[in-house]
LOKOLMI-520487 format. One record per atom (N, C-alpha, C): x, z, y; residue in one letter; chain. Coordinates in nm, 3 decimals, always signed. Layout:
VOGU       px       pz       py  aa  ch
VOGU        X        Z        Y   A   A
...
//
This chain:
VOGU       px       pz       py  aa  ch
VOGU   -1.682   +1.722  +25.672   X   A
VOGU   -1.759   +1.751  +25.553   X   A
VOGU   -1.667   +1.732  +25.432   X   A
VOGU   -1.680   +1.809  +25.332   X   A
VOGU   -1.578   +1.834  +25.215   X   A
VOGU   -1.643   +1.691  +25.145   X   A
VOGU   -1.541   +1.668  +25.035   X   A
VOGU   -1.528   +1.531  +24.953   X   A
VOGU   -1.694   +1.596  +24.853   X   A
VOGU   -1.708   +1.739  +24.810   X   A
VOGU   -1.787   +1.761  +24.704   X   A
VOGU   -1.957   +1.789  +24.805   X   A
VOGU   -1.944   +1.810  +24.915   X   A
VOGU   -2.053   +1.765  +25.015   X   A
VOGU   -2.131   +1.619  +24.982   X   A
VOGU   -2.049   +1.588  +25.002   X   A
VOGU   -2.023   +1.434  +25.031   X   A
VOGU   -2.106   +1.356  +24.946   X   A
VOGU   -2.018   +1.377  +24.828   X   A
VOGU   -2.030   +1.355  +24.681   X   A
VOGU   -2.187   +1.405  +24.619   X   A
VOGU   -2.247   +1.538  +24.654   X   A
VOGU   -2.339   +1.616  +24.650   X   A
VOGU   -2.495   +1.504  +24.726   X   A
VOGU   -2.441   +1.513  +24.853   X   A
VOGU   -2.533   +1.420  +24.946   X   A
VOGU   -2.578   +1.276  +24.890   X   A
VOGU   -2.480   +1.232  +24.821   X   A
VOGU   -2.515   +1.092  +24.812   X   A
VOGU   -2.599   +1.061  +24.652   X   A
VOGU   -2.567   +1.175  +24.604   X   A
VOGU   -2.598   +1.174  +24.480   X   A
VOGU   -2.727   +1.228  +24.482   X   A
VOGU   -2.798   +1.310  +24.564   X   A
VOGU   -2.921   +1.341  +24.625   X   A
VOGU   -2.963   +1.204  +24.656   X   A
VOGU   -2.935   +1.141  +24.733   X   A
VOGU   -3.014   +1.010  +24.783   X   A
VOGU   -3.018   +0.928  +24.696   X   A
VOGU   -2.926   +0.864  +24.581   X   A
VOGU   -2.941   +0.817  +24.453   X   A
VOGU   -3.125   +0.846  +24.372   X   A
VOGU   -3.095   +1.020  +24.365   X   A
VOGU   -3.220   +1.046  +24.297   X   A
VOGU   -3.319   +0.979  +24.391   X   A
VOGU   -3.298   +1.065  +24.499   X   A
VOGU   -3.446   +0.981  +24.571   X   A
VOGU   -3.485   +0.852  +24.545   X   A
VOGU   -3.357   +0.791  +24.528   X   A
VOGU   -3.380   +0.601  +24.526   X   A
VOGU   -3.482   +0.607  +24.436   X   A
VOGU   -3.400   +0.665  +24.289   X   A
VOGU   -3.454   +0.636  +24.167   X   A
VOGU   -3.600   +0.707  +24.130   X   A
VOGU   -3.668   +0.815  +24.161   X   A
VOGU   -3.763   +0.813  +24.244   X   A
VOGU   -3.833   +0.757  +24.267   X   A
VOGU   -3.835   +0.710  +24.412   X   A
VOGU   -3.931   +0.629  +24.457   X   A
VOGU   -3.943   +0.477  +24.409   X   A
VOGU   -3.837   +0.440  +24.307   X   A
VOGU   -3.880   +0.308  +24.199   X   A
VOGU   -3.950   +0.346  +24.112   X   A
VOGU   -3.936   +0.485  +24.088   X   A
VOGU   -3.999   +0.481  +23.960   X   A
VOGU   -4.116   +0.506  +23.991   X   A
VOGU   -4.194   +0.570  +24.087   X   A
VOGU   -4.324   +0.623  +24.156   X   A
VOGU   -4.362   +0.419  +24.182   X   A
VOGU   -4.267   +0.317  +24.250   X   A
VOGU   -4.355   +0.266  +24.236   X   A
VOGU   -4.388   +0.139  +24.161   X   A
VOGU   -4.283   +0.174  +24.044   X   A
VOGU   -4.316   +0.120  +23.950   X   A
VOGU   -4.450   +0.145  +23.851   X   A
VOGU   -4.477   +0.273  +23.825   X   A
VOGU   -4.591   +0.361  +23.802   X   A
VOGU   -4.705   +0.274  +23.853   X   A
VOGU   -4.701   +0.323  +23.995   X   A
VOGU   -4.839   +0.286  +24.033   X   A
VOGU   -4.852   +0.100  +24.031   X   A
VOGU   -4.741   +0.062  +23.976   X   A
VOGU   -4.763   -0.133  +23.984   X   A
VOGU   -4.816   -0.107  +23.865   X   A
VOGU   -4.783   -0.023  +23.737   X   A
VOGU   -4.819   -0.024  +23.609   X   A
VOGU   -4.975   -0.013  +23.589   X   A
VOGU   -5.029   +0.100  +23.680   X   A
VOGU   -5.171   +0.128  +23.668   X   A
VOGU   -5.267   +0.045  +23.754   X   A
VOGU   -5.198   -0.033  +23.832   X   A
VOGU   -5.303   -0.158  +23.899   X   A
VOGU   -5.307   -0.309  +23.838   X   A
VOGU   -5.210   -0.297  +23.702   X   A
VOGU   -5.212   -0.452  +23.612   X   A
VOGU   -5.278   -0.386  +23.496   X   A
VOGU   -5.333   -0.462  +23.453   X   A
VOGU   -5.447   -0.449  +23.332   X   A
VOGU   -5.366   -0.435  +23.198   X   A
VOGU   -5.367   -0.385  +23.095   X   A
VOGU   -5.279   -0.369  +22.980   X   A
VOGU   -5.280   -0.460  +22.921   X   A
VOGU   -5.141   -0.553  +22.923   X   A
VOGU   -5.105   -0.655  +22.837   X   A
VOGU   -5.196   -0.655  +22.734   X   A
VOGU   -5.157   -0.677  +22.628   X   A
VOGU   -5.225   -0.657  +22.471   X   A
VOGU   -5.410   -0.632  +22.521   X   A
VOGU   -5.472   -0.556  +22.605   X   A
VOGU   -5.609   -0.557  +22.590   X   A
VOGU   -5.685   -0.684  +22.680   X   A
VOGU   -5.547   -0.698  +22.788   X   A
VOGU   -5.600   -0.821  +22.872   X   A
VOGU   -5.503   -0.908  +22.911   X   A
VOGU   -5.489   -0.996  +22.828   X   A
VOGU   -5.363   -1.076  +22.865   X   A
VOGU   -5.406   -1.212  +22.967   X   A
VOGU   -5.534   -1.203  +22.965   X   A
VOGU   -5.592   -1.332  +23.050   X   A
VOGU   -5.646   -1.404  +22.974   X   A
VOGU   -5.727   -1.490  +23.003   X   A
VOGU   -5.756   -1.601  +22.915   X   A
VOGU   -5.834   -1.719  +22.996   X   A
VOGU   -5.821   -1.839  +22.942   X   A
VOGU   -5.880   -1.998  +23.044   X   A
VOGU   -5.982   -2.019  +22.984   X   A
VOGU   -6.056   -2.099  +23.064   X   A
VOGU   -6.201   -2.149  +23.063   X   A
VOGU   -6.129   -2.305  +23.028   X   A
VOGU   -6.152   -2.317  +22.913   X   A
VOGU   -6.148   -2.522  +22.863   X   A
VOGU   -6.172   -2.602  +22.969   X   A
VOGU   -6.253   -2.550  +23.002   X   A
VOGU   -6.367   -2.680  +23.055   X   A
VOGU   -6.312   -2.714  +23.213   X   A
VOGU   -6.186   -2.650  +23.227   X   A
VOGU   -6.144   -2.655  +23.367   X   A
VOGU   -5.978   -2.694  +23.375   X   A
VOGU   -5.953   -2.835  +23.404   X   A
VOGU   -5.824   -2.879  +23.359   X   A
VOGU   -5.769   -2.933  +23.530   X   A
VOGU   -5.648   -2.951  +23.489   X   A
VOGU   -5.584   -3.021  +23.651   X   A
VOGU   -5.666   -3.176  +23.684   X   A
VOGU   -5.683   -3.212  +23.562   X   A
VOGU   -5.741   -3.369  +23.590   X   A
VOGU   -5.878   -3.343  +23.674   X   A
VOGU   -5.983   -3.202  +23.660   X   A
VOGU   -6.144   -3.240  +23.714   X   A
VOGU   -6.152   -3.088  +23.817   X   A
VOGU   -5.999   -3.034  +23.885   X   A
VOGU   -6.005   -2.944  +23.958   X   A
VOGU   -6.125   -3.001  +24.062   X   A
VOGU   -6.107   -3.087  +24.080   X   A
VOGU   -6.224   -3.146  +24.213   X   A
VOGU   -6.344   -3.180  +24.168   X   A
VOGU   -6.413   -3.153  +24.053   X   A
VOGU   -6.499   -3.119  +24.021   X   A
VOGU   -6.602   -2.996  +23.986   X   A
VOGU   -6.461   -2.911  +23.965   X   A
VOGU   -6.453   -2.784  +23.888   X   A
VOGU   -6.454   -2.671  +24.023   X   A
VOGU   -6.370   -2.627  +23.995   X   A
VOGU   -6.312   -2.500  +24.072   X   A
VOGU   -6.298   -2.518  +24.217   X   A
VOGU   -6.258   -2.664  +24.229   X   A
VOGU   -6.251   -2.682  +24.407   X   A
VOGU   -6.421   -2.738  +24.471   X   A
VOGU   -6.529   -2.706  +24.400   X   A
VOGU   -6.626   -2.735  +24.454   X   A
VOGU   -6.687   -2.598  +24.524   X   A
VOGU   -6.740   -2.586  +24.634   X   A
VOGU   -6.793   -2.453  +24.663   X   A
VOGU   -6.929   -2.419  +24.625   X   A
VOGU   -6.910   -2.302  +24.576   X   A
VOGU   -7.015   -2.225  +24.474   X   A
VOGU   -6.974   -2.248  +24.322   X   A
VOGU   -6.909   -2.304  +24.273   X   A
VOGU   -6.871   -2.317  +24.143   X   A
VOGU   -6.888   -2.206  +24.014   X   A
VOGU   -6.793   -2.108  +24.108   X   A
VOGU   -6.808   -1.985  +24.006   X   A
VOGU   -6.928   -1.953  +23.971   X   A
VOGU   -6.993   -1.942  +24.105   X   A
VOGU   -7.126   -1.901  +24.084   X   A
VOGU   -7.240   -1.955  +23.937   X   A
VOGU   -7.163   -2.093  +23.933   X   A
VOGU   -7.268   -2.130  +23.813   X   A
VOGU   -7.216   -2.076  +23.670   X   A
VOGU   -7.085   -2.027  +23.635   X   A
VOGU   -7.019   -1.965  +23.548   X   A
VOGU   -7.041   -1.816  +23.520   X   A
VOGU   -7.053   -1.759  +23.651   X   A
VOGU   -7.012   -1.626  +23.617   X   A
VOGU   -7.108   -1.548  +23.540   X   A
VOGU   -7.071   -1.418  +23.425   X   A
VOGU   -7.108   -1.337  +23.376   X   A
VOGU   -7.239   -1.273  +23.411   X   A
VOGU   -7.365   -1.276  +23.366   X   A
VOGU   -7.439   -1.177  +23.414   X   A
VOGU   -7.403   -0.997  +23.467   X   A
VOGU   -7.463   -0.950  +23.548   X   A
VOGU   -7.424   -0.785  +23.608   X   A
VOGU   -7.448   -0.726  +23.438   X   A
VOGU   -7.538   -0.720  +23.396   X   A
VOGU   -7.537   -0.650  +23.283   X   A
VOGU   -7.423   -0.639  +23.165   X   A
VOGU   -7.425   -0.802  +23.138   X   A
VOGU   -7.271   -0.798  +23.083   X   A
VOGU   -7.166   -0.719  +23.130   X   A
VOGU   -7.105   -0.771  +23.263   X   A
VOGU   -7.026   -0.729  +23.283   X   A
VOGU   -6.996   -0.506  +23.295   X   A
VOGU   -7.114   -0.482  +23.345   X   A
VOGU   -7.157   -0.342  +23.359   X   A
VOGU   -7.144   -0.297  +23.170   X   A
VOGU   -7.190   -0.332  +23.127   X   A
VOGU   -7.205   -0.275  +22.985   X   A
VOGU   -7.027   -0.279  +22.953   X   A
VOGU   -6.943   -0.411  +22.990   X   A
VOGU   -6.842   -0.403  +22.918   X   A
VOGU   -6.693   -0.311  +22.980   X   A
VOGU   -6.776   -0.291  +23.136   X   A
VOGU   -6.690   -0.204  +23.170   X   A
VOGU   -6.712   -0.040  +23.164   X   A
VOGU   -6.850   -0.039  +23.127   X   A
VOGU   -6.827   +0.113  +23.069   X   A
VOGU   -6.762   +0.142  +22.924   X   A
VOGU   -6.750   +0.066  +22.828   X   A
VOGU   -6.677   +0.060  +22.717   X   A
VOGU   -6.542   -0.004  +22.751   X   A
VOGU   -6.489   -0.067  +22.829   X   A
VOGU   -6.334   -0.084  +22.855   X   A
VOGU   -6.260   +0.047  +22.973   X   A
VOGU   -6.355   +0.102  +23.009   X   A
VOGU   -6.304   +0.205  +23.099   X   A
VOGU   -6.265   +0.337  +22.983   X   A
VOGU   -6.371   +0.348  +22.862   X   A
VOGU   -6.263   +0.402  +22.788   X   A
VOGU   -6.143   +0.369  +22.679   X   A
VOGU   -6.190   +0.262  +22.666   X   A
VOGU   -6.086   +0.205  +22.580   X   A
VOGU   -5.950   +0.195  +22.650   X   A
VOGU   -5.957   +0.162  +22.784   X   A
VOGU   -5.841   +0.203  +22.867   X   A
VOGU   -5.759   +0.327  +22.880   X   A
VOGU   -5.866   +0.432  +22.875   X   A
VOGU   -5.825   +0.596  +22.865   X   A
VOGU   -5.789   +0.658  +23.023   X   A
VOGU   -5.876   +0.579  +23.115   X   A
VOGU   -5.906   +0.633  +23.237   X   A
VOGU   -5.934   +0.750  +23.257   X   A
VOGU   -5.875   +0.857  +23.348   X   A
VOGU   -5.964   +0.957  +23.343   X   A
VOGU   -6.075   +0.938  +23.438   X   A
VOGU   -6.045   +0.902  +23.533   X   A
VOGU   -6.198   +0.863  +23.619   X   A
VOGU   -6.272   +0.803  +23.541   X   A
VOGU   -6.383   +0.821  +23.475   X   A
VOGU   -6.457   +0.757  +23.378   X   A
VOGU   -6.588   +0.706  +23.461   X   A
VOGU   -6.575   +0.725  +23.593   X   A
VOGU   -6.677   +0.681  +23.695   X   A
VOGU   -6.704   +0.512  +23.720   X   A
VOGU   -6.801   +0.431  +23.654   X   A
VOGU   -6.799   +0.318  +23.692   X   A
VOGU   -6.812   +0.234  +23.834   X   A
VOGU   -6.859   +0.300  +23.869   X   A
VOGU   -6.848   +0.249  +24.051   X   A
VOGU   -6.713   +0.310  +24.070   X   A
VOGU   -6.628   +0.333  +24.001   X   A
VOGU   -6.456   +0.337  +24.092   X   A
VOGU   -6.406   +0.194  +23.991   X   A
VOGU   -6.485   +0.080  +23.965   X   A
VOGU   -6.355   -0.026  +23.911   X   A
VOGU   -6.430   -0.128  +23.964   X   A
VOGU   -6.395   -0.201  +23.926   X   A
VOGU   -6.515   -0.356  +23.948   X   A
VOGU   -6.414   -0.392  +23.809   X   A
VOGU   -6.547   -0.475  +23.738   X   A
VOGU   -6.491   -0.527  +23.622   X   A
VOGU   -6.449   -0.652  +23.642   X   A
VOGU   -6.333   -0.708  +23.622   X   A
VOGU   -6.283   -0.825  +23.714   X   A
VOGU   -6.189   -0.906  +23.616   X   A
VOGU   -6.210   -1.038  +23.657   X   A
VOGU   -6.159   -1.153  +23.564   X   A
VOGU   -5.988   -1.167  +23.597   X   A
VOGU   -5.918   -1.119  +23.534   X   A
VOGU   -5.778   -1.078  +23.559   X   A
VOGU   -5.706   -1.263  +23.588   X   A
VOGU   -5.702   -1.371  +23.521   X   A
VOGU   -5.718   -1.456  +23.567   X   A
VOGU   -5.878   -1.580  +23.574   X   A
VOGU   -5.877   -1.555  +23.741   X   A
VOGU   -5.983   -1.516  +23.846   X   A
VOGU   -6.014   -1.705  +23.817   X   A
VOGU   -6.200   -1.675  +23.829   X   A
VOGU   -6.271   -1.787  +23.805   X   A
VOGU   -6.230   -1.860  +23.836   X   A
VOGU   -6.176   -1.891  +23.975   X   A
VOGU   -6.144   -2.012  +24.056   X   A
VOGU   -6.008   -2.065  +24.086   X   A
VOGU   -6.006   -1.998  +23.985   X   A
VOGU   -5.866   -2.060  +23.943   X   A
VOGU   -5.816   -2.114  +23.787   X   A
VOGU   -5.975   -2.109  +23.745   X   A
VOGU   -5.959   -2.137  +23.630   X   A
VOGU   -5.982   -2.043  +23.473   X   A
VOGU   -6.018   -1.929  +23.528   X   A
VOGU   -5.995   -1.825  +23.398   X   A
VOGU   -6.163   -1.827  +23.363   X   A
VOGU   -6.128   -1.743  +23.209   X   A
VOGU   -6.255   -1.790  +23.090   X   A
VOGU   -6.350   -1.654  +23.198   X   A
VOGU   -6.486   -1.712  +23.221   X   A
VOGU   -6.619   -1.599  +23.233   X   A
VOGU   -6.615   -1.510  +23.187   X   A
VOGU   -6.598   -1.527  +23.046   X   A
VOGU   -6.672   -1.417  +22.973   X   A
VOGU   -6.526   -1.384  +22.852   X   A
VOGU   -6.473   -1.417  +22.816   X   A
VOGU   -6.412   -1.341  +22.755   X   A
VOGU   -6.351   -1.238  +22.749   X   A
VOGU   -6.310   -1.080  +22.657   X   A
VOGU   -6.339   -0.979  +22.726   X   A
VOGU   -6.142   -0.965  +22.709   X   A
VOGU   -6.071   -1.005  +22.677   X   A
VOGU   -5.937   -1.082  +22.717   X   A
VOGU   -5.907   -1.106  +22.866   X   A
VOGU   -6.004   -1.139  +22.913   X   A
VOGU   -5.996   -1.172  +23.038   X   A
VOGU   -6.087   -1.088  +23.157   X   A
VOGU   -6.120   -1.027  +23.106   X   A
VOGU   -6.235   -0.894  +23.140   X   A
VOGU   -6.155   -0.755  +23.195   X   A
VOGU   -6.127   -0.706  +23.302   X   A
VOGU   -6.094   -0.538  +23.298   X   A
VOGU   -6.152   -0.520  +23.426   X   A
VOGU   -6.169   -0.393  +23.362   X   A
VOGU   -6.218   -0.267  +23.474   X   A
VOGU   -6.077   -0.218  +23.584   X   A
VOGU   -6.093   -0.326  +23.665   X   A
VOGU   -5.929   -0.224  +23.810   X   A
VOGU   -5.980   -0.175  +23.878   X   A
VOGU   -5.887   -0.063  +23.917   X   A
VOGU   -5.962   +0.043  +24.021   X   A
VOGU   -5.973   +0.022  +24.131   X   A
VOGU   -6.062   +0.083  +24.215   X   A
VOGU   -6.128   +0.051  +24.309   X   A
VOGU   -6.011   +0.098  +24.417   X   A
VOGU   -5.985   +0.228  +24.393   X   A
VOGU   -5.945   +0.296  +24.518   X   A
VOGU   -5.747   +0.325  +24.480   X   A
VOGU   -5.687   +0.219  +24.473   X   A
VOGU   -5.552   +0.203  +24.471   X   A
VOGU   -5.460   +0.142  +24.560   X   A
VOGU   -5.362   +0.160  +24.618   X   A
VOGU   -5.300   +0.036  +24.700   X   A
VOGU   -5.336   -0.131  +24.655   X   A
VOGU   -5.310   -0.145  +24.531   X   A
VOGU   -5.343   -0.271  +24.439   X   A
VOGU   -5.484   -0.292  +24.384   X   A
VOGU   -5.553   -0.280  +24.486   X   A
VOGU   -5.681   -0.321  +24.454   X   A
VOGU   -5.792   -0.419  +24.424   X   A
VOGU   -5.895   -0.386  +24.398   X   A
VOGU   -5.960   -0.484  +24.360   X   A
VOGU   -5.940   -0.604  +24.483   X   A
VOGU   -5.967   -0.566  +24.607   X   A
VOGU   -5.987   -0.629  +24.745   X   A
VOGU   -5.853   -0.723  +24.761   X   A
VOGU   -5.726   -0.653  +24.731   X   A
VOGU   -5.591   -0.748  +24.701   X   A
VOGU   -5.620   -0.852  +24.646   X   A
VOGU   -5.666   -0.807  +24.488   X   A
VOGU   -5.657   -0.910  +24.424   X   A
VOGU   -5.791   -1.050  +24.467   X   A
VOGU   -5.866   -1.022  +24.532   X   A
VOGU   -5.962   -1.106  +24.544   X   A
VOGU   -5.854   -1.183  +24.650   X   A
VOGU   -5.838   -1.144  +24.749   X   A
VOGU   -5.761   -1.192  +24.840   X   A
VOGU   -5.629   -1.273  +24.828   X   A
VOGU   -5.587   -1.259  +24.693   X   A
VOGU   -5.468   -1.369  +24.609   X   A
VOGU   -5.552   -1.465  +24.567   X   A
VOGU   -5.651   -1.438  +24.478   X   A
VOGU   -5.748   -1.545  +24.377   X   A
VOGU   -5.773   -1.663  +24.494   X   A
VOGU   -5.833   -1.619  +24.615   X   A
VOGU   -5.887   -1.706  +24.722   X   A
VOGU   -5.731   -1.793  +24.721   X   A
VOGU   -5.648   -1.750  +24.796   X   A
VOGU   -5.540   -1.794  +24.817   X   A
VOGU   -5.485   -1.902  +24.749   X   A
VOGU   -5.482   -1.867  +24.612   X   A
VOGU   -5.413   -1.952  +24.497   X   A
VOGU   -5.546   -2.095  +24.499   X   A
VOGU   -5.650   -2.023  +24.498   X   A
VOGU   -5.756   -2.170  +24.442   X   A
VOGU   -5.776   -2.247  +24.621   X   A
VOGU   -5.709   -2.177  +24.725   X   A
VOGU   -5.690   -2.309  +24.816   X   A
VOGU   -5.570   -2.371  +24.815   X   A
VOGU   -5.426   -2.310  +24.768   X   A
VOGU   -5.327   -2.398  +24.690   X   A
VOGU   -5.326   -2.506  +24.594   X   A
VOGU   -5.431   -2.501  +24.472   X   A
VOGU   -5.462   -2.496  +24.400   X   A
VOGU   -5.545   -2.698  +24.490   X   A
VOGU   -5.647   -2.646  +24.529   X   A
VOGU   -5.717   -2.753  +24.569   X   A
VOGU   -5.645   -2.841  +24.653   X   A
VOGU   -5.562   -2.777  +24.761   X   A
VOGU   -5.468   -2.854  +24.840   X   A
VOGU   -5.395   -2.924  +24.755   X   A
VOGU   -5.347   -2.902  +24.616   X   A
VOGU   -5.198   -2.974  +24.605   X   A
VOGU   -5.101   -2.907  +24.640   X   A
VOGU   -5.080   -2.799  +24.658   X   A
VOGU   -4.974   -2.747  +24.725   X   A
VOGU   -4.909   -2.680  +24.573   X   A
VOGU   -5.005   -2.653  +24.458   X   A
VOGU   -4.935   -2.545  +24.321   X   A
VOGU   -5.043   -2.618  +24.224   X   A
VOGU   -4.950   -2.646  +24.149   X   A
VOGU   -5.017   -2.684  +24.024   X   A
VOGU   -5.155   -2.533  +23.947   X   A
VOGU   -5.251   -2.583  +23.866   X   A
VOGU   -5.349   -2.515  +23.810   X   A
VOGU   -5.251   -2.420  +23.742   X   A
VOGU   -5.209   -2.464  +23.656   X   A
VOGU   -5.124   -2.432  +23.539   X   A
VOGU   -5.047   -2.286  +23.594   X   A
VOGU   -4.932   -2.370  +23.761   X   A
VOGU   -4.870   -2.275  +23.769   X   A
VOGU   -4.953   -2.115  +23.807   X   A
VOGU   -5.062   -2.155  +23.897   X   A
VOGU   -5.163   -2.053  +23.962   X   A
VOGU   -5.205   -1.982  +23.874   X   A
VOGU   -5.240   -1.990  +23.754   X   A
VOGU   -5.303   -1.913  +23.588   X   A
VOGU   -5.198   -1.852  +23.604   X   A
VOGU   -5.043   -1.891  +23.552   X   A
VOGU   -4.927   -1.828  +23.484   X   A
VOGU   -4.906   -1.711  +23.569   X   A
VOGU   -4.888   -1.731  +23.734   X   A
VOGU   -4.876   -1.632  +23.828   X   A
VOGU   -4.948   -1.525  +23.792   X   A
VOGU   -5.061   -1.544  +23.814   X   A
VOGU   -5.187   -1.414  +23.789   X   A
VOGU   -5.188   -1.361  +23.716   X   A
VOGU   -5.156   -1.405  +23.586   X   A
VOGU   -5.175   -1.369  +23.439   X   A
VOGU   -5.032   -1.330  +23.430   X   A
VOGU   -4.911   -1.326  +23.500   X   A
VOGU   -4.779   -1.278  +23.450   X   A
VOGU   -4.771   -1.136  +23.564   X   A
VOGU   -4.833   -1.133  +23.667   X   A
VOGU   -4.860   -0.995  +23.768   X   A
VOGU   -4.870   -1.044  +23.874   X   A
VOGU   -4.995   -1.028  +23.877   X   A
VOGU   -5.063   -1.037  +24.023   X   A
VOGU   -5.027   -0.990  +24.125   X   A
VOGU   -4.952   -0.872  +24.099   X   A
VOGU   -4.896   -0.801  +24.254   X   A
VOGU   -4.762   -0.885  +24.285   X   A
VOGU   -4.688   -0.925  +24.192   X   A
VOGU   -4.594   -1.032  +24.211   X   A
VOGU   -4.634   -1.112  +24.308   X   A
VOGU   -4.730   -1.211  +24.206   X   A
VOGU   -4.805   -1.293  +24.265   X   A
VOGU   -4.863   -1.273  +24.420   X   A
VOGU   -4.903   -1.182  +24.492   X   A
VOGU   -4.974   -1.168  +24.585   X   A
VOGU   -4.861   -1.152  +24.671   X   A
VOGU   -4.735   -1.066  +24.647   X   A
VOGU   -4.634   -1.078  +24.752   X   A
VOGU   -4.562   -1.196  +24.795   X   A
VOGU   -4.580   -1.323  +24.689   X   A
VOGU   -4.521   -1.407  +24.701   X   A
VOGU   -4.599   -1.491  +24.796   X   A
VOGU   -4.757   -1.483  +24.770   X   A
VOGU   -4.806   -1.613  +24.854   X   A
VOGU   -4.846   -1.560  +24.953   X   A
VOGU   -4.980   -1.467  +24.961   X   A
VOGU   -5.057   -1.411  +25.022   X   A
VOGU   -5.012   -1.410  +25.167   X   A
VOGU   -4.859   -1.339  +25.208   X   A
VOGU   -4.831   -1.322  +25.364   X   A
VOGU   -4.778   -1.451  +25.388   X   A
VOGU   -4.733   -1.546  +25.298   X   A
VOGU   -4.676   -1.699  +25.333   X   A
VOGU   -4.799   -1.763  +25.367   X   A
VOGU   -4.926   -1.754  +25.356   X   A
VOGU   -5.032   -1.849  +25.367   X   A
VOGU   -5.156   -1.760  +25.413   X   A
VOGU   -5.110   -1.751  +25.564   X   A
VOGU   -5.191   -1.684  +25.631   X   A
VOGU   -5.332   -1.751  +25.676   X   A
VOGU   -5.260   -1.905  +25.703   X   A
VOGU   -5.414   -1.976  +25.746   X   A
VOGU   -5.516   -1.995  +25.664   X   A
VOGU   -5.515   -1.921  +25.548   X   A
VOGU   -5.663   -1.924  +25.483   X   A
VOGU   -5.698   -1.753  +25.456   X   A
VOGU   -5.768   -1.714  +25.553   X   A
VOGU   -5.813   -1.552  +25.577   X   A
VOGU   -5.914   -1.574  +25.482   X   A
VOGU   -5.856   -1.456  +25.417   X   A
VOGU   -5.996   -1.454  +25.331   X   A
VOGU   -6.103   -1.318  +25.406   X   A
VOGU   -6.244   -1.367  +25.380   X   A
VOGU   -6.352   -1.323  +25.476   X   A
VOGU   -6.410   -1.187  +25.343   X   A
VOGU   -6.372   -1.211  +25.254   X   A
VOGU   -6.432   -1.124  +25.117   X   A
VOGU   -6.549   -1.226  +25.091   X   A
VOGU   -6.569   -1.127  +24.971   X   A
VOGU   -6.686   -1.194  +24.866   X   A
VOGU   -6.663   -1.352  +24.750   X   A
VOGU   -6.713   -1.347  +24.694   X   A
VOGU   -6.731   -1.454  +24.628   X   A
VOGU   -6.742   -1.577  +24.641   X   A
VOGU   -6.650   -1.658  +24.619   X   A
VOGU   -6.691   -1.839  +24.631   X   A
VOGU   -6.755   -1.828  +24.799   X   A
//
């Protein structure tokens, strides 16, 4: 094969590289919530000192969380403020970007977005990190603090890092 073959070939596979980072950089972009509209935000009332009061009790969230209406009303107005074209509300779940039980504010709409339903990085992922982190979290195994910063700095980060390391807590779905 000639040197400009060669040369030709590899420089083809380059693009491809660059490519398929950038495809999946893209789609990491459209499964994290937009900085500036949702940067996260904490619930006070939930510190490292009363985790075992708080967040590591089961059902907890439950006494926190957002009414359906709230949350429904604020994701049909953040689904456009986002500039989704699926403007379909049953394709997001409006979801606490850093996740109750681990500490993040109910209701603030900072901490509020509409993620899509039907993405590699989905809603179902991310539930499946949140679990993860708030049994780290309760174990002792990761500070509160650090578990917020994770989530709230990219969750898909976040999820590659723990999620397949800490298999013995399957998450079953659903809530608390």
């Amino acid at each position: 094969m000639s040197n400009d073959k060669l040369n030709f070939t590899a420089h083809k596979k380059s693009l491809i590289a660059i490519a398929l980072s950038c495809g999946t950089l893209l789609a990491m972009a459209a499964d994290l919530p937009n900085a500036h509209m949702t940067p996260g935000a904490l619930n006070p009332n939930v510190t490292q000192a009363n985790i075992h009061a708080t967040i590591c009790v089961k059902g907890f969230t439950k006494t926190i969380r957002p009414p359906v209406y709230f949350t429904n009303r604020l994701k049909r107005r953040q689904i456009d403020q986002y500039g989704y074209t699926d403007t379909n509300p049953k394709h997001y779940e409006e979801d606490h970007f850093v996740a109750l039980g681990i500490g993040g504010d109910p209701t603030s709409e900072r901490n509020l977005w509409p993620q899509p339903r039907n993405s590699e990085w989905n809603a179902e992922k991310k539930d499946h990190l949140e679990y993860v982190l708030q049994k780290m979290v309760c174990s002792g195994e990761i500070l509160l603090a650090q578990a917020q910063h994770d989530m709230a700095t990219n969750w898909i980060s976040a999820y590659k890092a723990y999620v397949p390391t800490h298999s013995k807590w399957h998450y079953a779905g659903g809530a608390d």
